[in-house]
N, C-alpha and C positions, 0 to 999 in steps of 0.2 A: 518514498521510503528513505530513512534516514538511516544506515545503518554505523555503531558506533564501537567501537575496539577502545573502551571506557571504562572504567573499575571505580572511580571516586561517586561517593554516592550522592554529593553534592552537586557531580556534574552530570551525571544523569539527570539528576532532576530539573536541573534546566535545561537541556535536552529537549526533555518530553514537553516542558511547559516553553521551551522557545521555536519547536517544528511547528506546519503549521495543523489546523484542527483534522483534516482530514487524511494525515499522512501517519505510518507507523513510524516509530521509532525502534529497532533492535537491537539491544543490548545483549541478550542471554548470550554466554561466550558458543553453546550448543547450538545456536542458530545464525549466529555471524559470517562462518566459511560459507553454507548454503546458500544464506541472501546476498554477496557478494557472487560465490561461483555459478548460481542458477537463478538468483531474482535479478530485479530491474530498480537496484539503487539509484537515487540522483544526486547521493552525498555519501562519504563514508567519511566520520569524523574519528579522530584517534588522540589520545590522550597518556600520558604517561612513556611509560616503556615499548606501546606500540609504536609510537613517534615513527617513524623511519621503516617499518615496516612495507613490501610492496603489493598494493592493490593491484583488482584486475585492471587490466588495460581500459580505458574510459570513462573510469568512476571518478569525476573530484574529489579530491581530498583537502579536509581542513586538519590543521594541525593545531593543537593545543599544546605545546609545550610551556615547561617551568615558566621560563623567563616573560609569556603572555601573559600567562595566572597571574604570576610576580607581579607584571606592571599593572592587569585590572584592579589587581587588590589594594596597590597603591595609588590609584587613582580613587577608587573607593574610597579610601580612609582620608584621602587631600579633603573629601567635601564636607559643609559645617556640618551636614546633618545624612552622615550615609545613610544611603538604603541599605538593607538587609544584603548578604552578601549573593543571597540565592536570587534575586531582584535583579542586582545585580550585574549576577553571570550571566542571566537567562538574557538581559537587552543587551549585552554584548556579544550572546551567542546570536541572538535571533537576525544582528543586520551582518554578522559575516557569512552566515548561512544562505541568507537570500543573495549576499554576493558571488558566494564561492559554487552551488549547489546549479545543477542543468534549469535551466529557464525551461525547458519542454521533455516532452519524452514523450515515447509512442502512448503511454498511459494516458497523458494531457488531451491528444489526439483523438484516443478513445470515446474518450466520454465528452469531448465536443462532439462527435460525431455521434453518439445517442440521445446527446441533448439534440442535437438535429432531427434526428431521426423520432424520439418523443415531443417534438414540437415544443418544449420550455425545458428550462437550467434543472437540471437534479437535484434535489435537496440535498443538503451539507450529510445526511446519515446516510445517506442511499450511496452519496458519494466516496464516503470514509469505508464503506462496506467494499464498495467496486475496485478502490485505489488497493486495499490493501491486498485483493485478492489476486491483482492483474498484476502487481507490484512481487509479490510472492506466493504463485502459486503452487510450488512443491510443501511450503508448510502450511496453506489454507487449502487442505485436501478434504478438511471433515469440519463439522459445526463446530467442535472442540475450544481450538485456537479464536476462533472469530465471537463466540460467548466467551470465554477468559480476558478477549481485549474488552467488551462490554462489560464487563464484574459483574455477569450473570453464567446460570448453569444449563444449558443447551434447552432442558423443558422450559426454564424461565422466558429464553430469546425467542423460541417459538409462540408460546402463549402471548407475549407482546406482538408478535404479529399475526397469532389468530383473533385479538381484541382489535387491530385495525383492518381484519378481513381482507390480511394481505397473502399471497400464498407463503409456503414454508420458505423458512431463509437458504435453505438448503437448496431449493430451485434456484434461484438469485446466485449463488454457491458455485451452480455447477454451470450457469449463462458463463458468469464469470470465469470461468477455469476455459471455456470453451474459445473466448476469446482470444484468452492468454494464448491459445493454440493457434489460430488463425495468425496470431500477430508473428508468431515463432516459423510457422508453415511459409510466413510471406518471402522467408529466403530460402531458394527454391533448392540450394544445396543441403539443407536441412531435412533428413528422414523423420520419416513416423515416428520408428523406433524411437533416435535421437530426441527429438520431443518430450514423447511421451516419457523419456527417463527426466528429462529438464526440467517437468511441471507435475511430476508426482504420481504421475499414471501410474499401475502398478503392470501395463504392456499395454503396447499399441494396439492388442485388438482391445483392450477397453477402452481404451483413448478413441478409437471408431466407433464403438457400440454406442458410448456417451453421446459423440455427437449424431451419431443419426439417431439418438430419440428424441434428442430434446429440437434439433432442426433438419433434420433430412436430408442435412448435407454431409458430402465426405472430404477428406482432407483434402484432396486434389479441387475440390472445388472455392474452398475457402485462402486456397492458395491464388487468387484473384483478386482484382479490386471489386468483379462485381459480387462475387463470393463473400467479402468483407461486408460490403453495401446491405446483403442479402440477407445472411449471419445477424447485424446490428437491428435490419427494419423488421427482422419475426420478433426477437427479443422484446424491439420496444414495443410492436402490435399486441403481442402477448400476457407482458408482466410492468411496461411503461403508462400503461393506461393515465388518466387524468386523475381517476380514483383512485388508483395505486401509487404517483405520485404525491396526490395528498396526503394518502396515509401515510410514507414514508417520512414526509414534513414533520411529521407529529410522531417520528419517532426521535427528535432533539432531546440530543447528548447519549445517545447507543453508545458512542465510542468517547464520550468524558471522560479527560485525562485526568491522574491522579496522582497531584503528584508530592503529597505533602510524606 
């Protein structure tokens, strides 16, 4: 997740079109504080008058100030034949990004560890689905958010996966939210309570209830590695199937960016 303290509407849009396919990008100024003080940024990008502004402790920070713009755009214009300016911005945003932005994160961790545990690589939607959820789980509490990033209306995103005879995205929804727990749980200074305010729960006894229906575990137990292990191999036994994997494949471009 990229999250960006950004108002030009030009720089947004390369933004979206220079993060990479399975990552969100957060702009809305309503959801910026949240994904900063409760998700799992690996970039926070700032532009204008946020410049100088102070991040939480471990976020990279890329800065965009004037005199950068300044000099892309005169670099733009030196060529005989510029590209467009939005072309542009987005190939100069996309290689300072992958320079400045965490090479790993427990999220990255994650989902090698279900591609493990499902025996083959996730499909890029399955993926975009899990990142954003694991990534921000206080605002992917309901199907809401996760059909508005697809530019469908929650019965639309369902019926696309009841035509691939996949279960409701909503299960996938709450796997995901559950991990986001376990990964949170793994610092053992960390209460229920605490948690479950971190990731959207609306109280620690639902944050319990959730996980022991969906895996029969309790928070003390997924506070372990083999608790983690355990957590990941029902999930994939479950809902990683081979057939469920494929139908997931064949949901390319769920999360197509749009960014004109």
């Amino acid at each position: 997740m990229i999250v960006a303290r950004v108002t030009d509407p030009l720089l947004r849009k390369a933004l979206y079109a220079a993060a990479h396919p399975e990552e969100d990008v957060v702009v809305e100024a309503g959801l910026v504080s949240d994904a900063l003080q409760c998700g799992f940024p690996r970039l926070l990008v700032r532009a204008g008058g946020y410049v100088g502004t102070k991040p939480p402790a471990g976020i990279p920070v890329l800065d965009l100030d004037d005199v950068l713009l300044g000099r892309w755009e005169a670099e733009r214009r030196s060529d005989e034949l510029p590209l467009p300016k939005l072309d542009f911005v987005t190939r100069r945003l996309h290689g300072l990004i992958e320079r400045s932005a965490q090479e790993a994160s427990w999220v990255d961790t994650a989902l090698a560890d279900l591609s493990r545990a499902a025996g083959a690589r996730l499909p890029l939607p399955l993926r975009a689905f899990a990142r954003r959820v694991l990534e921000f789980p206080l605002h992917y509490t309901t199907l809401y958010p996760i059909a508005k990033g697809c530019g469908v209306t929650r019965g639309a995103l369902k019926a696309r996966f009841r035509r691939r005879n996949l279960g409701s995205p909503y299960t996938y929804l709450r796997w995901f939210r559950i991990i986001a727990v376990a990964e949170v749980l793994s610092d053992r200074s960390v209460t229920v309570a605490a948690a479950s305010a971190r990731l959207g729960f609306t109280s620690d006894g639902n944050l319990c209830r959730m996980m022991a229906s969906l895996t029969r575990l309790t928070p003390t137990d997924v506070r372990t590695v083999h608790g983690w292990n355990t957590l990941l191999i029902s999930f994939a036994w479950k809902h990683l199937t081979p057939d469920a994997m494929d139908a997931w494949a064949g949901l390319d471009g769920l999360f197509e960016r749009r960014v004109a």
